[in-house]
C-alpha positions as CSV (number, residue, x, y, z in Angstrom):
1,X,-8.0,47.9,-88.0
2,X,-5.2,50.6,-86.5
3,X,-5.9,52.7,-89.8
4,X,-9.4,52.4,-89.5
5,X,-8.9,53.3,-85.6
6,X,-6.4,56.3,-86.3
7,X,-8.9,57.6,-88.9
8,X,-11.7,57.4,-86.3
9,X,-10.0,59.1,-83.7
10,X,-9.1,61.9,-86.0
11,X,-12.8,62.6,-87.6
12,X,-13.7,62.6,-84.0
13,X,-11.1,65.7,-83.0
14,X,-12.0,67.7,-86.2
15,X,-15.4,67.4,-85.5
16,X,-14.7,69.1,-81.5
17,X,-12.6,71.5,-82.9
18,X,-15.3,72.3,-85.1
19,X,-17.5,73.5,-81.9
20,X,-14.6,74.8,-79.7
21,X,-14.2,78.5,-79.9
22,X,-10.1,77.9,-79.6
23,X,-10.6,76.0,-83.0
24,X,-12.1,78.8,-85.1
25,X,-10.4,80.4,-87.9
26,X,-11.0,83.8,-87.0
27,X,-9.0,83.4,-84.1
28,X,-5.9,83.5,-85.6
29,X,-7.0,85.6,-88.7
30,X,-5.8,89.5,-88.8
31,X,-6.9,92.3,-90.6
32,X,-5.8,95.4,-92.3
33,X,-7.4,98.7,-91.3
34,X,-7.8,101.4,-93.2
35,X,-7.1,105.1,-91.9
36,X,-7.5,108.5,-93.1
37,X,-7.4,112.0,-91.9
38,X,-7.4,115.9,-92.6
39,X,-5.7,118.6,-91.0
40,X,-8.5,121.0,-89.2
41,X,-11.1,119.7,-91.6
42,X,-9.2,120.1,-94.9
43,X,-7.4,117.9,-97.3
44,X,-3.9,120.2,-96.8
45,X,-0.4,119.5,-95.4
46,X,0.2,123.1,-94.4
47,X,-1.2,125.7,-91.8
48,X,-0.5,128.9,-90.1
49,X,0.4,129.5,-86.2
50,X,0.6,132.9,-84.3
51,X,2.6,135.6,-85.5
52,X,1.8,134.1,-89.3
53,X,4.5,131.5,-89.4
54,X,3.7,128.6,-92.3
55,X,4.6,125.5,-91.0
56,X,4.7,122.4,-93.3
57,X,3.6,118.5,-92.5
58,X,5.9,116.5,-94.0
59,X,4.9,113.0,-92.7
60,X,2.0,111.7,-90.1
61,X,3.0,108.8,-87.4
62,X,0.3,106.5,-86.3
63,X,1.0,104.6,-83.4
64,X,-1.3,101.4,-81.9
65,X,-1.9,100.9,-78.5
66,X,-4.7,98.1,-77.1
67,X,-6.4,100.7,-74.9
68,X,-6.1,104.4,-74.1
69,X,-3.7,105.8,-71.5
70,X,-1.2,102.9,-72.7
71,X,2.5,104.5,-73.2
72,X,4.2,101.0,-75.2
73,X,2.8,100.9,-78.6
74,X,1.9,97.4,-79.9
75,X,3.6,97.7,-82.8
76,X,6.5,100.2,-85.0
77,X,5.3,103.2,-85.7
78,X,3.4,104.1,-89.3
79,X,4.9,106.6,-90.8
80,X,3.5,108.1,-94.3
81,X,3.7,111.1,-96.5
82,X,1.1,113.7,-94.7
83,X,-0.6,114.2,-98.6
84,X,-1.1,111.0,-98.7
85,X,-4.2,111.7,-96.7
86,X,-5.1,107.2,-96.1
87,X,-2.9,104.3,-95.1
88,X,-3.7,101.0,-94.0
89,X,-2.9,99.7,-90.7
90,X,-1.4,95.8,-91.3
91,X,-2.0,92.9,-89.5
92,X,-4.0,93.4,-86.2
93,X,-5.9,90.8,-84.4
94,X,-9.8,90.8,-83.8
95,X,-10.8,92.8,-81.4
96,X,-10.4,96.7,-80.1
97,X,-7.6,99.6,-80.4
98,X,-6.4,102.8,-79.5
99,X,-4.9,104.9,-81.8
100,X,-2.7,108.4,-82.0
101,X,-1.6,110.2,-85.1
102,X,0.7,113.3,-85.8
103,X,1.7,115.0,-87.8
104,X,5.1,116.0,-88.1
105,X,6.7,119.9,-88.9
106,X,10.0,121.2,-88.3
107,X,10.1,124.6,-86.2
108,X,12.1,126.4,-84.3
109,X,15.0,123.4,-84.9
110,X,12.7,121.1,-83.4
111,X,10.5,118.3,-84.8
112,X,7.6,117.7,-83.3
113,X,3.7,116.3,-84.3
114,X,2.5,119.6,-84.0
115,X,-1.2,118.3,-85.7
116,X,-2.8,115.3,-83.2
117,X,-5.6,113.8,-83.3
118,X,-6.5,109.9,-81.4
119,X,-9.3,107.6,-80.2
120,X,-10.3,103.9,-81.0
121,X,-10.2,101.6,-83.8
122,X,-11.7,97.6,-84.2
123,X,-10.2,95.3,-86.4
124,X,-11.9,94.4,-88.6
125,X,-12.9,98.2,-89.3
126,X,-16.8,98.6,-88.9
127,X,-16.8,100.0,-92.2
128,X,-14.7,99.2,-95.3
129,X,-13.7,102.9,-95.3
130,X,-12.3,102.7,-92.1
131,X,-11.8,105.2,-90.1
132,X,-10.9,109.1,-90.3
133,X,-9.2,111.6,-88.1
134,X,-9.4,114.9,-88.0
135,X,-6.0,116.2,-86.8
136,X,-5.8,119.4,-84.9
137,X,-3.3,122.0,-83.2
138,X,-1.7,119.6,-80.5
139,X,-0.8,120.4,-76.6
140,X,2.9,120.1,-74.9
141,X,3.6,118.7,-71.5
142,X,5.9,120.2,-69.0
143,X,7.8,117.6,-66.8
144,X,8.6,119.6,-63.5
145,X,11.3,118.1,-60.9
146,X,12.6,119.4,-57.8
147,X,15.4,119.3,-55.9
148,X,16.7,121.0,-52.5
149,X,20.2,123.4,-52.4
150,X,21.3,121.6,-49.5
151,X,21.3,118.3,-51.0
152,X,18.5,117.0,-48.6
153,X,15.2,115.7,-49.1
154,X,11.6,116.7,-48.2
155,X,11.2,115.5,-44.8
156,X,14.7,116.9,-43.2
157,X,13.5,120.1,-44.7
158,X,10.2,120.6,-43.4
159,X,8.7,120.1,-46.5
160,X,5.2,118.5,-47.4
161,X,3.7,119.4,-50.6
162,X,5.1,121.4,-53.7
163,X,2.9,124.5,-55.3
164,X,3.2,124.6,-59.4
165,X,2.7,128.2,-60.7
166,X,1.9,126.6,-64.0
167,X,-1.6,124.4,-64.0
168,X,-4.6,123.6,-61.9
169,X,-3.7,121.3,-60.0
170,X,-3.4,120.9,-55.8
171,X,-0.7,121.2,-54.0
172,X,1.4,117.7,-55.3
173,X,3.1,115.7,-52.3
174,X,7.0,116.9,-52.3
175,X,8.4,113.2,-52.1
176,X,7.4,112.4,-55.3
177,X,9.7,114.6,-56.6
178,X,8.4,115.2,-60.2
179,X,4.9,116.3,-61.6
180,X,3.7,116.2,-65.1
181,X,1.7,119.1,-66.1
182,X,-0.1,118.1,-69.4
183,X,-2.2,120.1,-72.1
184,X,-0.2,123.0,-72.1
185,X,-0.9,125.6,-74.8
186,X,1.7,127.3,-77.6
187,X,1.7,130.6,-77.8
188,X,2.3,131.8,-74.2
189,X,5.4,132.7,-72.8
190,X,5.2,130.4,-69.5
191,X,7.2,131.1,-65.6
192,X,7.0,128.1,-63.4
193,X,7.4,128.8,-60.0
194,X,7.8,126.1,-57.3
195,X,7.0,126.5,-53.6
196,X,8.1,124.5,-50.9
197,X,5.1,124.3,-48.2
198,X,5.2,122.9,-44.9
199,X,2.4,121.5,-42.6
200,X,0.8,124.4,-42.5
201,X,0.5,125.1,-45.7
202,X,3.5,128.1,-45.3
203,X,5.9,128.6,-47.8
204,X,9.3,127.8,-46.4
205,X,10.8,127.2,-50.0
206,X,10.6,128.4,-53.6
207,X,12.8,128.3,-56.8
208,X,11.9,129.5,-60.2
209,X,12.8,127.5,-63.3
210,X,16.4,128.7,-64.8
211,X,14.4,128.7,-68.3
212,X,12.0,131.3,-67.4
213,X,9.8,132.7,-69.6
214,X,10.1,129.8,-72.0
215,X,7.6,128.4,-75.0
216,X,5.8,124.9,-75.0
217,X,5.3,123.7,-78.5
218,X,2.5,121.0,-79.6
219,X,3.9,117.6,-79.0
220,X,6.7,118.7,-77.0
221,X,8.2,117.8,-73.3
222,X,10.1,120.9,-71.0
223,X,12.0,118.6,-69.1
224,X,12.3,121.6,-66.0
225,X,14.0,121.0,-63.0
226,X,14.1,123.5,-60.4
227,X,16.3,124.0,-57.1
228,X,14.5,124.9,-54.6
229,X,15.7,127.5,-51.5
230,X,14.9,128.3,-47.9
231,X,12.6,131.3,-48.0
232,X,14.6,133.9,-45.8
């Protein structure tokens, strides 16, 4: 009568698991997306920037993130020949992605995924084709910091907010110390200035970047930090 029991008992559990949503299959199953892309609309590895320089993909990097605006990919990097134009993303989990691809060129001694493109993916793909990107001429970032010649911080020295020559944006608060300017263009020879304003919105300090003019390439971060002086 135990085996009889035993049995009983464990018909009975299959047969909950059966209607539980923890118990489904698909809830441990994963799935391999497919991805494709072109560079500017074009099955090429190759294009031309200002002043007619060539510069040549080599490979394109596809990074996964669960949602946009995440900096920690979920998993290591993809990295496949640029002319082979497809890959397959491996073993992702039901539901809903972010995405980035480069690809990467060598120029000016730097290498860098000068061709971007991003948005979202769902495993399993909506389609069996997956999805394609069309990868286009990427931005840079400049990461300004500040600092005071006297050693001291913003509030012994009067200071409030910081003024960036470089971008749109407001005054930034001075304690913060750093301020990333994002989606900067190649091709221009850029001067960051940085003001020092007090509560009344005066300029009391400035400093000029030691770089100045310098060059922001696509996928690249100007790590610029700039000393700031009393304005006499």
């Amino acid at each position: 009568m135990k085996r009889f029991a035993v049995i009983f008992v464990a018909v009975g559990l299959l047969a909950l698991c059966a209607l539980a949503v923890g118990c489904d299959s698909e809830s441990s199953s994963t799935y391999d997306v497919p991805v494709s892309w072109n560079v500017a609309g074009a099955q090429v590895c190759k294009t031309f920037i200002t002043g007619g320089d060539q510069i040549d993909f080599d490979n394109v990097v596809i990074n996964v993130y669960e949602k946009e605006g995440d900096t920690d990919p979920i998993q290591t990097p993809i990295e496949v020949p640029c002319d082979d134009f497809t890959t397959t993303i491996p073993r992702l989990s039901r539901g809903d992605y972010f995405v980035t691809l480069g690809a990467m060129a060598t120029y000016s001694n730097r290498t860098l995924p000068f061709y971007q493109a991003k948005g979202p993916i769902s495993a399993p793909a909506e389609q069996d084709s997956g999805y394609e990107f069309t990868l286009v001429l990427g931005k840079g970032k400049i990461q300004a910091s500040w600092h005071f010649n006297n050693d001291e911080m913003c509030d012994p020295n009067g200071v409030v907010s910081v003024d960036l020559s470089i971008g749109d944006q407001d005054p930034v608060e001075c304690n913060t110390g750093k301020y990333l300017i994002e989606d900067v263009d190649m091709g221009v020879d850029y001067r960051l200035t940085i003001d020092g304003l007090d509560e009344g919105g005066n300029i009391t300090w400035t400093g000029d970047y030691s770089e100045n003019p310098f060059e922001v390439l696509p996928g690249e971060t100007i790590e610029a930090k700039v000393e700031l002086s009393p304005v006499s």
